[in-house]
N, C-alpha and C positions, 0 to 999 in steps of 0.2 A: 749481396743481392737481397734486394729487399720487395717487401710487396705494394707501399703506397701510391703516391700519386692521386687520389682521389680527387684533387679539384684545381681548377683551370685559374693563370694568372691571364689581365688583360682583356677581360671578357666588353671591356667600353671598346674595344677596339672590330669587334665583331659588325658585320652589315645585318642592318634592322631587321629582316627575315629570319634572324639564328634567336633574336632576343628574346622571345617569348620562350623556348625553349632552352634559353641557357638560362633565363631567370627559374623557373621550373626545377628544371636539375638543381640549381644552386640551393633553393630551398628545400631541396629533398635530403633526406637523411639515409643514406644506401645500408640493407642488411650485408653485413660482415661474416662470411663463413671463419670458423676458426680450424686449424690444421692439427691439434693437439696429440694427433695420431702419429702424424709425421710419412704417414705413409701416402697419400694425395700427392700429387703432382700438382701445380698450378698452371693456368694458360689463363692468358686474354685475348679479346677479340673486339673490334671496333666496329661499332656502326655509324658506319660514315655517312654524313646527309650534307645534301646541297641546294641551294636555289635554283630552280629550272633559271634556264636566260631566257628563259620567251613569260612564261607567266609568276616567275618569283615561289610557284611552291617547291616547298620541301618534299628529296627524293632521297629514294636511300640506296645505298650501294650492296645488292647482295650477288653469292658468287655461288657458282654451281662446283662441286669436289669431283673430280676424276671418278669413274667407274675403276675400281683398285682391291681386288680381291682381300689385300691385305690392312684394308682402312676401315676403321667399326663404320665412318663417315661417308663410304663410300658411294657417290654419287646423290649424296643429298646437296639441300641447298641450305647456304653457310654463311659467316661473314668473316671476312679477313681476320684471321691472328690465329693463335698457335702456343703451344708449351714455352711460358717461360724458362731463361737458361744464364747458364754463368756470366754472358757478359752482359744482360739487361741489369740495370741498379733496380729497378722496380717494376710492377706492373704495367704502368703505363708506355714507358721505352720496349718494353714488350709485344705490345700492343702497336706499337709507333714502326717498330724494325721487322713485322708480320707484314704489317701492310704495304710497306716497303716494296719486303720481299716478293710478295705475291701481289701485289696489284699497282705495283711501280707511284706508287701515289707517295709521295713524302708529306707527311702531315706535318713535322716542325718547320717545313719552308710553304709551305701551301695551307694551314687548315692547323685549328684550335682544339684539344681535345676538351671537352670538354667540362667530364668529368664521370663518376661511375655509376652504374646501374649495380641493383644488387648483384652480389657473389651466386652463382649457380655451380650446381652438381648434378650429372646424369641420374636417371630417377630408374636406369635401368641396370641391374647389377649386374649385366655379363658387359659392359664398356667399360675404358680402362677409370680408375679413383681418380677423379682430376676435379678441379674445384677451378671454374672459369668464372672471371669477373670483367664484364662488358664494360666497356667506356666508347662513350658518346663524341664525339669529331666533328667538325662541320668544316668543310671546304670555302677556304675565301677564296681561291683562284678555280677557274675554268682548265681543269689540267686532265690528261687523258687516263684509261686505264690500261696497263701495260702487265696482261697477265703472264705469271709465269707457267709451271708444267703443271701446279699445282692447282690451277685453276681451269677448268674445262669450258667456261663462260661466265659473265659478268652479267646484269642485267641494275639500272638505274630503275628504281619503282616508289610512287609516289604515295607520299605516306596516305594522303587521302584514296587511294583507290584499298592500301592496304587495311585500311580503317572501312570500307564501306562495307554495310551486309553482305553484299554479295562474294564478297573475297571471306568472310569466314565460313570456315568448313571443318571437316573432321578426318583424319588421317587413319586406318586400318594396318596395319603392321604385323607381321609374325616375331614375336618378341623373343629370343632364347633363353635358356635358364643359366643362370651366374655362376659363380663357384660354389659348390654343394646345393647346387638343383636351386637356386632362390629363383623367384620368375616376379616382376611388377606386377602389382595387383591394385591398385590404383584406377589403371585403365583397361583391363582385363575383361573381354569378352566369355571367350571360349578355350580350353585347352587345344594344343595339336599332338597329333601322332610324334611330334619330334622333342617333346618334352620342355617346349613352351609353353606360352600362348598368344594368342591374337589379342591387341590391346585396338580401342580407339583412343588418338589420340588428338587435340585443339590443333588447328591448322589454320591457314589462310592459302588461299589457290591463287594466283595471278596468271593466267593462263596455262601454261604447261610446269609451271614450279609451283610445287607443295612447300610450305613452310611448316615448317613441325620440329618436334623435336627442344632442343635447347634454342635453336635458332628463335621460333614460335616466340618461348617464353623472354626474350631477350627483346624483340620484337613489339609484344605483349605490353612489355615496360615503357619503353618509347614513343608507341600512341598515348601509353598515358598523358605523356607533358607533354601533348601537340593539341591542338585545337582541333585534329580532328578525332581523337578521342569520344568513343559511343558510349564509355562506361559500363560498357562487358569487361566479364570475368574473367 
């Protein structure tokens, strides 16, 4: 079991709408978390983007997570994938057999991964040590989304609405404290009675879904190499 995968073979083979964007990625140099601890877990997660069929832009495929008392994730909004496991050879099959699973989409017969966005880690230390590395998909075929229980809704959103001012925003959160009382202080407003704090954290709003979180900063990454890119932080 390994963790590569980092870059996409066949990319001439891609429809003209993905090219700017796979040129981009390909010239990007992705930051590499290192595991030396051994104690992280790993996961990937895909951000899947498509050509509208009506006007050719680029949309991205995000999902909403079950309300699930037992999930740190529990009812946020997400993108397909999940802990890597014994029988994935690397990240990227990880990534490929997530999406699968939860959003019925096969990406080695439908869609090109592309390749990776930097290695992320929660920045809040009561979620569990996982070290997630995003990779970038884009869909050649017109194929449906087939969510499993894991999925509470799907929603197609276009990278250009996700990029416009008016979609960024800022996310309020009661944050809880990690093992031996650590609490985020990054985005740290005010303490609470329950021995947190209230953090604000970089969001983007599309109607009734907050993006924040890990999702945000994965997100974050992928305006960058689109043209609709504002060059915020």
């Amino acid at each position: 079991m390994g963790r590569g995968g980092r870059r996409a073979r066949g990319l001439t083979t891609l429809p003209g709408a993905f090219a700017p964007l796979a040129q981009r990625l390909a010239a990007r140099v992705p930051v590499v978390a290192g595991d030396d601890d051994g104690v992280r877990q790993w996961a990937a997660v895909a951000a899947i983007v498509r050509a509208s069929s009506v006007t050719d832009a680029l949309e991205l495929l995000l999902i909403r997570r079950p309300e699930k008392s037992s999930d740190p994730w529990s009812g946020h909004i997400a993108l397909p994938g999940g802990r890597q496991d014994a029988r994935d050879v690397d990240l990227t099959a990880t990534a490929v057999r997530e999406t699968f699973e939860e959003v019925g989409i096969d990406l080695a017969r439908h869609g090109t991964v592309l390749g990776a966005l930097d290695d992320l880690a929660p920045r809040n230390p009561a979620l569990p040590p996982i070290i997630v590395r995003p990779f970038v998909a884009v869909l050649r075929d017109n194929v449906p989304v087939t969510p499993n229980h894991e999925v509470a809704a799907h929603y197609w959103v276009s990278l250009a609405q996700l990029a416009a001012p008016e979609s960024v925003a800022e996310h309020v959160v009661q944050v809880r404290a990690g093992p031996g009382g650590n609490v985020p202080t990054a985005f740290a407003t005010d303490a609470t009675d329950t021995g947190g704090v209230r953090a604000r954290f970089p969001a983007y709003r599309v109607g009734d879904a907050v993006i924040w979180g890990l999702t945000e900063r994965v997100v974050r990454q992928l305006l960058s190499l689109t043209e609709q890119h504002t060059g915020a932080t």
